[in-house]
N, C-alpha and C positions, 0 to 999 in steps of 0.2 A: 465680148471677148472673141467668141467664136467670127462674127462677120468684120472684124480686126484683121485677123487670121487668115482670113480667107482671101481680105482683099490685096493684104502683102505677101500672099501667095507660102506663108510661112506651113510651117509642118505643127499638127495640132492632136492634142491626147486623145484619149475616145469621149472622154468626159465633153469638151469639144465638139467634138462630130458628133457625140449626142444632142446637144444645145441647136449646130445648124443644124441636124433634119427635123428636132421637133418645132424648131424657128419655120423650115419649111412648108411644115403639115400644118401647125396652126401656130402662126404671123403672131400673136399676140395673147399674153396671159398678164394677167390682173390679180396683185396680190388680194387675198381674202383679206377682207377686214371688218371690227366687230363695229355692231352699231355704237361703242365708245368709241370710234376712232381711232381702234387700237388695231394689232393684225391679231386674230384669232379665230375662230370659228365661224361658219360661212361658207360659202362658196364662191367659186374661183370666177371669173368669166373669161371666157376664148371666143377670139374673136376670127373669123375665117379671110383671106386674101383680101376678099372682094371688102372687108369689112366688116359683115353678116356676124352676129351672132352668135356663136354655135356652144348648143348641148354636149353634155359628153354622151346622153343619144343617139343623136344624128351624125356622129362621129366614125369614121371609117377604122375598120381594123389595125391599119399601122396606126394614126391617130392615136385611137385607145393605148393599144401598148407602150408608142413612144411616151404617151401620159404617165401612164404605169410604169413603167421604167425611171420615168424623170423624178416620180413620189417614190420611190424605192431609194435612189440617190440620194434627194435630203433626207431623205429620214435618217439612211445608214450616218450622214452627215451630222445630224442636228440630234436626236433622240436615240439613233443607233449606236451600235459598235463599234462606228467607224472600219468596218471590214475591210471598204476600199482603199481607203490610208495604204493598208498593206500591199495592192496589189500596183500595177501598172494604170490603172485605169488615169490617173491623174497628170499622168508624164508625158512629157512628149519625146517621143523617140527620134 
């Protein structure tokens, strides 16, 4: 949705803008899923521009955060309170 947005030059929420820069920092994330096949517990893989890899280790401070940020999101989403509901974060102005 976000690089939709970006290419039709349209105006996009912060929800959005969050999506392209953690798109930017790290290109590609892998839903977890359990060894039944199912999605569940696990760990994620992120994979760096070049292709590479990458740990959330070896990951640079914005990295981490926009990660941390992005698991804050769903969760409020999925398991939370839905606090965001409330706010602006989802609209585009």
């Amino acid at each position: 949705m976000s690089s939709a947005a970006e290419h039709m030059n349209e105006k996009v929420s912060p929800y959005l803008a969050l999506l392209t820069k953690l798109h930017e920092e790290i290109p590609a994330i892998s839903r977890v899923i359990s060894n039944r096949g199912g999605i569940g517990l696990g760990t994620a893989t992120y994979l760096q521009s070049d292709g590479t890899v990458a740990d959330s280790d070896s990951m640079n401070k914005t990295q981490k955060q926009l990660l941390a940020d992005y698991k804050l999101v769903q969760y409020d989403q999925t398991s939370g309170k839905n606090y965001l509901k409330e706010s602006d974060f989802m609209s585009v102005d």
